[in-house]
C-alpha positions, 0 to 999 in steps of 0.5 A: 500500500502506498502512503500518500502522506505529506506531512509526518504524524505525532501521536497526541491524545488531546480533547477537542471540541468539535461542530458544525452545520451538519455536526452536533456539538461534541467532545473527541480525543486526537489520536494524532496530528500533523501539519496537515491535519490530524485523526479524531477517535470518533469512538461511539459516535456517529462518523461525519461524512467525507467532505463535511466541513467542521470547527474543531478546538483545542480544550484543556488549556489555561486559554481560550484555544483559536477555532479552526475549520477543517474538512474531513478526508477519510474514515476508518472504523476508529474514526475520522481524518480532518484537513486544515482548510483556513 
């Protein structure tokens, strides 16, 4: 199988808000992130489709994190693949 990546992964587990038009509101861990993007453990919750745009932030942190929109590119039975789209 050919990898297609272009940026290198880290494994990071952190606690992401996440929602948009088509998505409620929910909190998701990253299983991890690039530059690119990164893969959001979707566990018993519904897979947003391919193609659906969603704000995603960081929680956690001693401020408020900036709100970024991604896109969803892949799915896998674990989860989902956001891209970076601003």
């Amino acid at each position: 199988m050919s990898d297609k990546r272009r940026h290198l992964r880290t494994d990071m587990n952190l606690l992401i808000r996440v929602w948009g038009d088509e998505t409620p509101e929910t909190l998701l861990h990253t299983r991890d992130l690039s530059d690119g993007g990164l893969f959001l453990l979707t566990e018993e919750h519904e897979n947003p489709p391919v193609g659906t745009i969603v704000n995603v932030q960081v929680q956690g942190l001693p401020i408020d994190a900036p709100v970024k929109t991604m896109k969803v590119v892949r799915m896998e039975p674990s989860g989902v693949g956001l891209m970076h789209i601003d």
